[in-house]
C-alpha positions as CSV (number, residue, x, y, z in Angstrom):
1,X,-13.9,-17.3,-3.9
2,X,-15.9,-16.3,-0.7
3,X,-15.4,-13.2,1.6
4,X,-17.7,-11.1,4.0
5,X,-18.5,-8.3,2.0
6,X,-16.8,-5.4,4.6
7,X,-19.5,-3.1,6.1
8,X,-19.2,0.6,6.1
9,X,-18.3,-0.3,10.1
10,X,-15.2,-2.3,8.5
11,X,-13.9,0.9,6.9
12,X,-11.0,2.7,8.6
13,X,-10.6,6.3,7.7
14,X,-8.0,8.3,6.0
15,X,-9.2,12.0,6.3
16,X,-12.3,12.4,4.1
17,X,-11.7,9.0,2.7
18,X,-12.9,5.4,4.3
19,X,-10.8,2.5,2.9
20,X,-11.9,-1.1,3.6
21,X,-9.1,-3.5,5.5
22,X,-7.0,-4.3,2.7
23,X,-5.4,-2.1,0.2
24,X,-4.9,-4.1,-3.5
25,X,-1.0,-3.1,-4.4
26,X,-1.3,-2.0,-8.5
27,X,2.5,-3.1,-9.2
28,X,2.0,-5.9,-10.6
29,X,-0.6,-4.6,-13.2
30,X,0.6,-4.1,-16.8
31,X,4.2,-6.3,-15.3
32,X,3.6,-10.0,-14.4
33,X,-0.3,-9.3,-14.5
34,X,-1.6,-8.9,-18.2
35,X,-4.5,-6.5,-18.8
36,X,-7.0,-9.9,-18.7
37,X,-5.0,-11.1,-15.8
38,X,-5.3,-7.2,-13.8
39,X,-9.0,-6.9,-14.2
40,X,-9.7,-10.5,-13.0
41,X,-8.0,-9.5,-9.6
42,X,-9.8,-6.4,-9.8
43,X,-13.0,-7.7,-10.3
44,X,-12.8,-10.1,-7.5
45,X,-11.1,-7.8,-5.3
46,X,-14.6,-5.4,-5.7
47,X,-16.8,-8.7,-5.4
48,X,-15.3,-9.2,-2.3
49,X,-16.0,-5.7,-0.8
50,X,-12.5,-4.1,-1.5
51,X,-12.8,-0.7,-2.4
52,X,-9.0,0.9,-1.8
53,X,-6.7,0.7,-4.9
54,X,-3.4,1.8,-4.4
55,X,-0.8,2.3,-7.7
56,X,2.4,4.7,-9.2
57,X,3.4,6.5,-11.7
58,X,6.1,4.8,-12.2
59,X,4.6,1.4,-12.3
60,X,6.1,-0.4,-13.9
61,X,9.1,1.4,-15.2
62,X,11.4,-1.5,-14.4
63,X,9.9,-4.3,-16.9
64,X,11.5,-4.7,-20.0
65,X,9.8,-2.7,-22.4
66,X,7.9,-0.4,-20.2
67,X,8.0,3.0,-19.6
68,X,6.2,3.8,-16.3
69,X,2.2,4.5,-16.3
70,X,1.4,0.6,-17.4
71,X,-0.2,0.0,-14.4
72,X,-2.2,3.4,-13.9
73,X,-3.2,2.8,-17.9
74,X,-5.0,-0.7,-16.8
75,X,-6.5,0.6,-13.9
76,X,-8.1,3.7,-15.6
77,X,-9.2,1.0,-18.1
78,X,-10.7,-1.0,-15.5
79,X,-12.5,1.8,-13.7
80,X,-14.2,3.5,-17.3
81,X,-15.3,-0.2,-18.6
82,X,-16.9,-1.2,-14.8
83,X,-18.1,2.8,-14.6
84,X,-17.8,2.5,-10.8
85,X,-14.7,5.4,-10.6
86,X,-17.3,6.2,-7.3
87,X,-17.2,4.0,-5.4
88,X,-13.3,3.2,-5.8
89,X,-10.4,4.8,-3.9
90,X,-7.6,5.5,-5.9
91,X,-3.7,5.7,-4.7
92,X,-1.4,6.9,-6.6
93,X,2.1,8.4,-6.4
94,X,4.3,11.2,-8.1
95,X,8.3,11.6,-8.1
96,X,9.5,8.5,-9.1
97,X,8.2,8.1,-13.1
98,X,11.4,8.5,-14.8
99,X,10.1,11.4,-16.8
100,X,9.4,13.3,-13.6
101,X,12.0,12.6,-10.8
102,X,11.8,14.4,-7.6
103,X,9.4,16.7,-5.8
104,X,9.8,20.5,-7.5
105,X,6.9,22.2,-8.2
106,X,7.0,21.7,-11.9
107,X,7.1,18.3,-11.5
108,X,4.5,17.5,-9.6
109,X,2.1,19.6,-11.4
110,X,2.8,17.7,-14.9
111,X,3.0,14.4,-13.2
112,X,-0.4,14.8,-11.7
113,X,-1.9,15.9,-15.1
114,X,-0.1,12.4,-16.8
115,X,-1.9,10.5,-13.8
116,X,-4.9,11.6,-14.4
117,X,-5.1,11.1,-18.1
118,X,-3.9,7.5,-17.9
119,X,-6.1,6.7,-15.0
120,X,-9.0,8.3,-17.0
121,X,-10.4,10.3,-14.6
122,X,-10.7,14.1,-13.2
123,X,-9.4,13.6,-9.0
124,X,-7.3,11.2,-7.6
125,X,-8.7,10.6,-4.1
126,X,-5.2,10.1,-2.5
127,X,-1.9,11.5,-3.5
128,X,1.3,10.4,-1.9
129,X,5.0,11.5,-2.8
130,X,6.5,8.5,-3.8
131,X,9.6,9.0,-2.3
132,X,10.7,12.4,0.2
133,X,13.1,14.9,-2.2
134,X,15.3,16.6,0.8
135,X,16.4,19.0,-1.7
136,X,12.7,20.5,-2.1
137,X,11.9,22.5,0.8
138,X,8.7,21.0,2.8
139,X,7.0,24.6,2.5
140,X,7.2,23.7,-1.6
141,X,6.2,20.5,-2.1
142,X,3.2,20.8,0.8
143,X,1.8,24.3,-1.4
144,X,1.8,22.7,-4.5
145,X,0.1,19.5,-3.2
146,X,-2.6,21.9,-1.8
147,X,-3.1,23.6,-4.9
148,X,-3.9,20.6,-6.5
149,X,-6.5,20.1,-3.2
150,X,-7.7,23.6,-4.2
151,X,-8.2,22.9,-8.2
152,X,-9.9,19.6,-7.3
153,X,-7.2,17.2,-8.7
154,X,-6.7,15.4,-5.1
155,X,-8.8,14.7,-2.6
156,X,-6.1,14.2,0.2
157,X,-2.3,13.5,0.2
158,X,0.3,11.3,1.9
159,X,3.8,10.3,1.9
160,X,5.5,7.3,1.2
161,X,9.1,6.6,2.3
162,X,9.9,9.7,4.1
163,X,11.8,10.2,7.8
164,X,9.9,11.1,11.3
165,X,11.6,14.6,10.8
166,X,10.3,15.4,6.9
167,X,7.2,14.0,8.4
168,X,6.8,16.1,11.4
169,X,8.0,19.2,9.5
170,X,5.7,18.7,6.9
171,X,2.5,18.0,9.3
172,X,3.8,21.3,11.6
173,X,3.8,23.6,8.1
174,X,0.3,22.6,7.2
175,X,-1.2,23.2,10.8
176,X,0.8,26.8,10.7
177,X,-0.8,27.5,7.1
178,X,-3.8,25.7,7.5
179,X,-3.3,23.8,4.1
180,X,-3.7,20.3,3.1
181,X,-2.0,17.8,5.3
182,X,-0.8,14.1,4.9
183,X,-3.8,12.0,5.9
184,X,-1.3,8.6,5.3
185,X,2.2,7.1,5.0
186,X,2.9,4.4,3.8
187,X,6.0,2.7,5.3
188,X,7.9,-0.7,4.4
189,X,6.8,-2.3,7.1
190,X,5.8,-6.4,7.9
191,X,7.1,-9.2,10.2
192,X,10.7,-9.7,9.1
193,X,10.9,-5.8,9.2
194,X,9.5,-4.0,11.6
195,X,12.7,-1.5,11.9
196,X,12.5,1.2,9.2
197,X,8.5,2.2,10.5
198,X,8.2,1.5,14.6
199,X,9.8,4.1,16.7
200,X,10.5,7.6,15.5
201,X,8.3,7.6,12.4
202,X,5.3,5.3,14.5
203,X,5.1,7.5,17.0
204,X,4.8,11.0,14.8
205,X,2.1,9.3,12.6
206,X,0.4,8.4,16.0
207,X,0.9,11.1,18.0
208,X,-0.6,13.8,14.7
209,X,-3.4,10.9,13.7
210,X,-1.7,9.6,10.1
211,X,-2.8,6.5,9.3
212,X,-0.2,3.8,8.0
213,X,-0.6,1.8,4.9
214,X,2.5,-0.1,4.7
215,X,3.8,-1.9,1.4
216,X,5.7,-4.9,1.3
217,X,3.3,-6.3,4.0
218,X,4.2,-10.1,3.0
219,X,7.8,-9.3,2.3
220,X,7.7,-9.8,-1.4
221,X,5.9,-13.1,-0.9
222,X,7.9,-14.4,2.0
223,X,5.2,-14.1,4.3
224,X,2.3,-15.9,2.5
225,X,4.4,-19.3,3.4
226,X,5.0,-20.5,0.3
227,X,8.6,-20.0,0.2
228,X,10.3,-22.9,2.9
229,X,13.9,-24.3,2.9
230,X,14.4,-26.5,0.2
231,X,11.5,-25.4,-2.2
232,X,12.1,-23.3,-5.2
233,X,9.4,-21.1,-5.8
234,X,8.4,-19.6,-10.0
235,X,8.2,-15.9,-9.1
236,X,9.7,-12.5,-10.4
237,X,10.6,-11.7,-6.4
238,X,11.9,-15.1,-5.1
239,X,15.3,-14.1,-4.9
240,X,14.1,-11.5,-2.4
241,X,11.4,-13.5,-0.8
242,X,14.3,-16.1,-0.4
243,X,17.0,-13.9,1.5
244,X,14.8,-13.9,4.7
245,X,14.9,-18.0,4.5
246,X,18.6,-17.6,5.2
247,X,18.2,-15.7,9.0
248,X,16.6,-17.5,12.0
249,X,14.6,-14.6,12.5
250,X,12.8,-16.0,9.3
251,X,12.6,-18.8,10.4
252,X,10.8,-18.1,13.7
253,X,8.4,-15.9,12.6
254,X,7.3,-18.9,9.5
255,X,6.8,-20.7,12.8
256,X,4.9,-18.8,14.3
257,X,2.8,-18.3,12.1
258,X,2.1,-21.9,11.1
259,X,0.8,-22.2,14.5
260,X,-1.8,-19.5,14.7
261,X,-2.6,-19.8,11.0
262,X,-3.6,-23.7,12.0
263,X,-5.2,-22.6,15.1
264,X,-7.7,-20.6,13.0
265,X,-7.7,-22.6,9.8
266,X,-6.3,-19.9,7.9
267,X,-4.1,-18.8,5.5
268,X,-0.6,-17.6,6.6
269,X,-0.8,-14.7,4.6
270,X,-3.8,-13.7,6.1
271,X,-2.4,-14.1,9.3
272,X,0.9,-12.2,8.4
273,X,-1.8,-9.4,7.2
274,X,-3.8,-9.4,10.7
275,X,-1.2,-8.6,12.4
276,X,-0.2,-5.5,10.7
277,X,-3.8,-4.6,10.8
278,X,-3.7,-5.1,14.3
279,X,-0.6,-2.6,14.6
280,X,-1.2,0.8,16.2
281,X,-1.4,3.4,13.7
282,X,-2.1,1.1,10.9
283,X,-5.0,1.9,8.5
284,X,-5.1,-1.3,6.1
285,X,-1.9,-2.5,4.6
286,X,-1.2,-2.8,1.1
287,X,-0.4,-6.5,-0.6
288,X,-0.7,-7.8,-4.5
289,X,-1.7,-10.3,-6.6
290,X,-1.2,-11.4,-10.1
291,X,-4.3,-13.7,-9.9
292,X,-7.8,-14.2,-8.4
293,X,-6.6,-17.5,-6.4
294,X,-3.7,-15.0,-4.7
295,X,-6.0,-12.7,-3.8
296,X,-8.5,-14.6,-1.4
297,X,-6.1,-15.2,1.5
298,X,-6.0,-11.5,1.5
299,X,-9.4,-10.2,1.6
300,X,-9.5,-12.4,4.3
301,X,-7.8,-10.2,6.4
302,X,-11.0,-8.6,7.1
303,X,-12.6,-11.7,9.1
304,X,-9.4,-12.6,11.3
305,X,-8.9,-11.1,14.5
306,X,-6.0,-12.2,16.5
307,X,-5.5,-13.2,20.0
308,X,-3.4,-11.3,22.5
309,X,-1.6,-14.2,23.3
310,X,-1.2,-14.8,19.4
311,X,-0.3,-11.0,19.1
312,X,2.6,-11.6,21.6
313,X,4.1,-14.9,20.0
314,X,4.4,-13.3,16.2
315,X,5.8,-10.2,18.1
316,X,8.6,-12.4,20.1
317,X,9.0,-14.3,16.7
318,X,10.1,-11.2,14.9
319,X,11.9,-9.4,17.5
């Protein structure tokens, strides 16, 4: 596998933090990615200048057999075997583990502590709330993240799957404090849907500076290309991948990316993945991949820069 090692100029910032182009997703570590199989990717994703690892708590609570944590385990293995915890930027999430549901106080103060044991380290250089708890006022959960700024557990927080109006409140409360304040979100955002991020919640992260790091950027595999009418694809997400075969709006955006994919002898994930990158407000966005031949196509996000004319027709493709 080749790629352009990113320079420091390739970094995009996050607050104190500077993240290179792509973000490696961690849910599939400790799931449909073995240990062997996890630090593979995660070797190759470092060789090939990544440097922005992005996981959950609860990863992967859903698999038979687990328990939530798998995937923070693997990584924390990873990182205290290659002794490079430095020069890595670790994600992760709290309110979602099934042990510790929600936003109160109480929870995210022993959720953090779990983290950070599995993950085998003493910071965790970006925090997000997994997903908003409506019924924990912002005032709450935005103090106890900063405490955890203060006591040197974090190094920055964000939000994940929260509304413009959380969002706004919670950015207002910090500036009125002068506490920690949500450097990222990280919205489910890619070609086939663009509606849940752009418009209310796009234009708060860009008017206050919050940098987007959306997940499900190839629509659980949908956008790589490898899922067409009439093929039948081995995968733990084809029966969602395969839901957007079924609209026209699928359809058109496969097209269209075909086109500039073949124009620039490129993958079509990596072209699905340039044009989030090319979004305003986003940072780097977030894919996976269960092995090292997966993960190629999306490091080289970092070398592909699209067209304005190719910007428009993937933009009129999945309108």
């Amino acid at each position: 596998m080749t790629s352009t090692h990113p320079t420091p100029q390739n970094r995009r910032n996050l607050g104190s933090l500077a993240v290179s182009p792509l973000a490696l997703g961690g849910n599939v570590f400790g799931w449909t990615a073995d240990e062997a199989e996890s630090f593979a990717v995660l070797d190759a994703y470092a060789a090939g200048g990544g440097n922005f690892i992005d996981t959950a708590d609860a990863y992967s609570a859903w698999a038979p057999g687990n328990k939530g944590g798998e995937s923070e385990a693997l990584i924390g293995n990873w990182l205290a075997s290659r002794r490079n915890r430095s020069e890595v930027v670790v994600a992760t999430k709290v309110g979602a583990h099934p042990d510790y549901k929600g936003l109160s106080p109480a929870t995210i103060k022993s959720a953090v502590d779990e983290s950070l044991t599995r993950l085998r380290t003493d910071y965790i250089d970006l925090y997000y709330t997994h997903y908003d708890d409506e019924s924990v006022e912002v005032s709450e959960i935005i103090g106890t993240l900063d405490e955890l700024v203060q006591a040197g557990k974090v190094r920055e927080i964000a939000a994940s799957n929260i509304s413009a109006r959380r969002l706004e409140e919670s950015l207002a409360f910090s500036a009125r404090e002068g506490v920690a304040r949500y450097v990222a979100l990280q919205p489910h955002y890619n070609l086939v849907s663009r509606d849940t991020y752009e418009g209310e919640l796009a234009d708060v992260a860009a008017r206050e500076g919050v940098g987007a790091v959306p997940y499900w950027a190839l629509a659980a595999g949908f956008l790589t290309g490898k899922y067409r009418p009439g093929t039948d694809v081995d995968s733990a997400r084809s029966a969602k991948a395969g839901q957007y075969l079924a609209t026209e709006r699928g359809l058109r955006v496969l097209q269209a990316l075909d086109t500039v994919a073949a124009a620039h002898q490129a993958e079509v994930a990596t072209v699905a993945l340039a044009w989030l990158a090319a979004r305003p407000t986003v940072a780097a966005p977030l894919a996976s991949a269960r092995t090292v031949g997966q993960l190629a196509p999306l490091l080289a996000v970092a070398d592909l820069t699209l067209t304005e004319p190719e910007l428009t027709l993937l933009n009129e493709a999945s309108a």
